[in-house]
C-alpha positions in Angstrom: 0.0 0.0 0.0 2.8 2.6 0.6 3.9 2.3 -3.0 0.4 3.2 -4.0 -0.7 5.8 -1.4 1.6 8.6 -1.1 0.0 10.7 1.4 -1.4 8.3 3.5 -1.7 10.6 6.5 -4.7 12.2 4.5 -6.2 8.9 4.8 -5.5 8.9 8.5 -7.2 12.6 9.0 -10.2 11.3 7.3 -10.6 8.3 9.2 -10.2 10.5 12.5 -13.0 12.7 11.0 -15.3 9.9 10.8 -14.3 8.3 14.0 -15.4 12.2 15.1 -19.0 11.9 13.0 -17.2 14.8 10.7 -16.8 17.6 14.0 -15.6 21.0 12.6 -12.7 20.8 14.0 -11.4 17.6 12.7 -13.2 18.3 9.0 -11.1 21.6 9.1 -7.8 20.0 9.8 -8.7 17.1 7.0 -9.2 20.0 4.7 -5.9 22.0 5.8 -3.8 18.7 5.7 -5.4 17.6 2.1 -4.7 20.8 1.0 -1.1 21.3 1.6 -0.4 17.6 0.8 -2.0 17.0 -2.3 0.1 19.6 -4.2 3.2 18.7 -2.5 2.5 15.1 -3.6 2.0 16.3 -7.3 5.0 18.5 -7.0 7.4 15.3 -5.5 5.9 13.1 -8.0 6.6 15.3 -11.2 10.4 15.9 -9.7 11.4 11.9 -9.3 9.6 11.8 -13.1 12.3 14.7 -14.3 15.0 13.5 -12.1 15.4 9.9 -12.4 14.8 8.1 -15.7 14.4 4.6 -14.5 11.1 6.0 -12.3 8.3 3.4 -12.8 6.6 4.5 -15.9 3.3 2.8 -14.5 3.2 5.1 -11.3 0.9 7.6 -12.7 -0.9 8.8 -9.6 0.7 11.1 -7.4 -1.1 11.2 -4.1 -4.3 8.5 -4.1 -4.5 6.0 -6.6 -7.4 6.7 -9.6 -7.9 9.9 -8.0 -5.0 12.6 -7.9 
C-alpha cells in the first residue's frame, strides 16, 4: 500500500474525522492537511519523473490511486 498511497496521513485525518462523525474541528484540519499535501505530492511526483529516468513509468498517480 505505501507504494500506491503517497500521502497516507490524508487517509488517517479522514478516518479520525469519521471516527469524530465529521466535527468542525477535525473536518477543518482534513481540509488544511489535504490541502497542503496533495500539491506537495504532485509536486514530489513530477520531480522523481524529471529527475530519475528509471522512475516506474506505471506510477501515474501522485497522491491516491485513480484519483489525484
Amino acid at each position: 500500500m505505501i507504494q500506491q498511497v503517497s500521502a497516507g496521513e490524508i487517509l488517517e485525518w479522514l478516518g479520525f474525522a469519521m471516527a469524530s462523525r465529521f466535527s468542525l474541528p477535525s473536518v477543518a484540519f482534513l481540509c488544511y492537511t489535504a490541502s497542503n499535501l496533495i500539491p506537495r505530492g504532485i509536486a514530489h511526483h513530477e520531480w522523481y519523473k524529471n529527475k530519475f529516468d528509471d522512475y516506474p513509468i506505471e506510477r501515474k498517480w501522485a497522491v491516491i490511486p485513480c484519483i489525484v
